[in-house]
Backbone bond lengths (Angstrom), bond angles and torsions (degrees), N, CA, C in turn:
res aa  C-N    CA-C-N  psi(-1)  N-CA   C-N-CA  omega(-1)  CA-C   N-CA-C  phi
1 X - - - 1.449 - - 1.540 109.09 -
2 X 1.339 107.55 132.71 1.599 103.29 177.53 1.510 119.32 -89.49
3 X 1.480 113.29 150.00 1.226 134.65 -152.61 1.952 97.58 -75.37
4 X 1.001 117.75 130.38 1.721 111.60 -172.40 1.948 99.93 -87.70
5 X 1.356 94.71 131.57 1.990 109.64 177.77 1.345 105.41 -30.72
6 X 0.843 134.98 -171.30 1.317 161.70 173.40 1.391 135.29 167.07
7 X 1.230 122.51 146.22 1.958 111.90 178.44 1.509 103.94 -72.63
8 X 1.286 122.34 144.18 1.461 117.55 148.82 1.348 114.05 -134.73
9 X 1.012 124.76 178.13 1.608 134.01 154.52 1.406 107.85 -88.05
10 X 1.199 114.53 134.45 1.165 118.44 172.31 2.104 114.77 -128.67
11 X 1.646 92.82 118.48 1.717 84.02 179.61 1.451 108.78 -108.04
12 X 1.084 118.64 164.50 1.113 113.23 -154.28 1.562 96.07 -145.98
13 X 1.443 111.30 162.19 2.001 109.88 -168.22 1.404 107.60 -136.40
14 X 1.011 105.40 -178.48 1.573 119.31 179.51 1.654 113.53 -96.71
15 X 1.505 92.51 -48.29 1.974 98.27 -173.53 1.866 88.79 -129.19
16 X 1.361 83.30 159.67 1.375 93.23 179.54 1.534 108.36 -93.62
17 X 1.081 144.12 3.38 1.500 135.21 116.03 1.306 105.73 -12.37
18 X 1.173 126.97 -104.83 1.800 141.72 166.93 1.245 111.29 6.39
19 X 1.342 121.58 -60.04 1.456 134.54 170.76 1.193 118.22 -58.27
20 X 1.831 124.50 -45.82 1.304 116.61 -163.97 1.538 93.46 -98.21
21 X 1.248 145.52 -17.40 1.364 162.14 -178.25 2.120 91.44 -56.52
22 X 1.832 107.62 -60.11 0.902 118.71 -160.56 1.702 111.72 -86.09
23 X 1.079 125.68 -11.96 1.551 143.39 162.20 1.557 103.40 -61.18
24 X 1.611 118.28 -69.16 1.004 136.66 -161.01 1.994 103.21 -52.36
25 X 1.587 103.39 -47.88 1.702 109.20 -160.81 1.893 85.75 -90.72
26 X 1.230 140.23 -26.59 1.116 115.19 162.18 1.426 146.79 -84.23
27 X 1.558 95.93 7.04 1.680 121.71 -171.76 1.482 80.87 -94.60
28 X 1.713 141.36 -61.85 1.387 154.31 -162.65 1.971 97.11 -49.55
29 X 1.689 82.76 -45.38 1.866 88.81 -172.20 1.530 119.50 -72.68
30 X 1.646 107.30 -13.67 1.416 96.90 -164.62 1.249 137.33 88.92
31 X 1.885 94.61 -6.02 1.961 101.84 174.38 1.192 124.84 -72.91
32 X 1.251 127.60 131.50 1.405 136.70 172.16 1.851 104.01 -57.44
33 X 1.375 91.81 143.49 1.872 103.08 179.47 1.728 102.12 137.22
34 X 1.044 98.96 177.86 1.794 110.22 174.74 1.668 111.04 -159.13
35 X 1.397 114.50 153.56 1.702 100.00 169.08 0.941 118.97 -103.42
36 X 1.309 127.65 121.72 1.190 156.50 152.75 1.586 132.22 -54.71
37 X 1.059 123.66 142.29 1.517 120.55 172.36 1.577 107.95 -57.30
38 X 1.374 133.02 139.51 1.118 133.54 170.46 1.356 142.75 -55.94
39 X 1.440 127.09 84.01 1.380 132.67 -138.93 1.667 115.22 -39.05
40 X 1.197 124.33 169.16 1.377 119.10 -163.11 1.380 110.58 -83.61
41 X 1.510 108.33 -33.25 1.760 120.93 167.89 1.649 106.55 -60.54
42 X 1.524 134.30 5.82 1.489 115.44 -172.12 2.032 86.96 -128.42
43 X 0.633 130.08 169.85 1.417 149.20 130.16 1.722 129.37 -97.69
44 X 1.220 114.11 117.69 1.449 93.75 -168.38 2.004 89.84 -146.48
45 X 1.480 92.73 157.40 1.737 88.62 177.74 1.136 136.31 -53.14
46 X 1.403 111.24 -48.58 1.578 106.81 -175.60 1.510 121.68 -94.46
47 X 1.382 131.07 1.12 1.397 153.53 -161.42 1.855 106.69 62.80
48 X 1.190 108.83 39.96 1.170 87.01 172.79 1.676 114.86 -140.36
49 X 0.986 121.19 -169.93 1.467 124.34 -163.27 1.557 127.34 -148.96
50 X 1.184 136.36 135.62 1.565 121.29 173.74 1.702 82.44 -108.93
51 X 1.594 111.87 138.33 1.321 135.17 174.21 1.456 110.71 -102.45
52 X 1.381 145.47 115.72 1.468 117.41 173.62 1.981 84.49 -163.05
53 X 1.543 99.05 164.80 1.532 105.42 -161.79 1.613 109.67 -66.88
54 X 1.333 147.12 156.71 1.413 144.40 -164.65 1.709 95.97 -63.73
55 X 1.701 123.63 -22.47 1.476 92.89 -157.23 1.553 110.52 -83.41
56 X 1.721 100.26 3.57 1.349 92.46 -157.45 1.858 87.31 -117.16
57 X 1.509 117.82 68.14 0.998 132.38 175.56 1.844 122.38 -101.43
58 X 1.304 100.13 -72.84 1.441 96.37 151.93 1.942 135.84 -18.45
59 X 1.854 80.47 -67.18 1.737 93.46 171.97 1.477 111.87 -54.40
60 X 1.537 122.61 -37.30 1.222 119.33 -171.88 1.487 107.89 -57.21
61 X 1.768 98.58 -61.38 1.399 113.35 174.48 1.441 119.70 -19.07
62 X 1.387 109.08 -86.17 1.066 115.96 167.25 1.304 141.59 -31.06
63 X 1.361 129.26 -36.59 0.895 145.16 166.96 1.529 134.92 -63.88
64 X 1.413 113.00 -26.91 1.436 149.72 -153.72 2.234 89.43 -108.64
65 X 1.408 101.20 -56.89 1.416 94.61 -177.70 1.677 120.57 -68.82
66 X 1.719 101.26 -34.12 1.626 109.57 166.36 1.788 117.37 -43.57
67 X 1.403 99.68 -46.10 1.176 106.02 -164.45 1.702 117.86 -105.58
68 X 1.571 103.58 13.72 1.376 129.97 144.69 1.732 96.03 74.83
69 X 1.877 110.89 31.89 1.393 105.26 164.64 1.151 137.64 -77.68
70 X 1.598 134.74 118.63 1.704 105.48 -169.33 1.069 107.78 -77.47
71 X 1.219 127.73 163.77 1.246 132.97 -165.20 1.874 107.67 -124.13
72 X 1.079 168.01 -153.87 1.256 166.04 121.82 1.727 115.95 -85.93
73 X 1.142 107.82 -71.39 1.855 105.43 -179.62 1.690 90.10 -156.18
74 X 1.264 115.74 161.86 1.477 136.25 -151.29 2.262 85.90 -135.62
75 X 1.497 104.96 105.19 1.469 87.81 172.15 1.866 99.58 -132.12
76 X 1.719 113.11 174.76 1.052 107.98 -167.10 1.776 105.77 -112.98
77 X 1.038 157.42 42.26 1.139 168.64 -77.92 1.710 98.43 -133.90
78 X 1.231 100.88 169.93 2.139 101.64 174.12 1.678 81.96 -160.47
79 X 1.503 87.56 106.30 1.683 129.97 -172.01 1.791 104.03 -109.80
């Protein structure tokens, strides 16, 4: 059965440090999302991805600069 579209945010990193750095402080936080391989429509450095729904974008934001993660590019996709 196929998986139905959806919007997400998708952030995306440079090293996969970045990624597992950013799994780790949003698993601690309680944010909804998972990482994902980096969809085929993006190119991004390390192949990887944080997936989570658009509303919880900001919070991500925020959260990611507190804790001084770089991030690569921030896109809004329907995956």
């Amino acid at each position: 059965m196929l998986r139905k579209k959806e919007a997400r945010v998708i952030i995306t990193f440079h090293t996969t440090t970045a990624a597992m750095q950013t799994e780790a402080l949003f698993r601690r936080q309680g944010q909804e999302g998972r990482l994902i391989p980096v969809p085929r429509e993006i190119t991004a450095g390390c192949g990887l991805a944080w997936s989570a729904p658009p509303a919880c974008k900001d919070t991500l934001t925020a959260q990611l600069r507190e804790a001084n993660i770089a991030i690569e590019e921030i896109y809004e996709l329907v995956i």
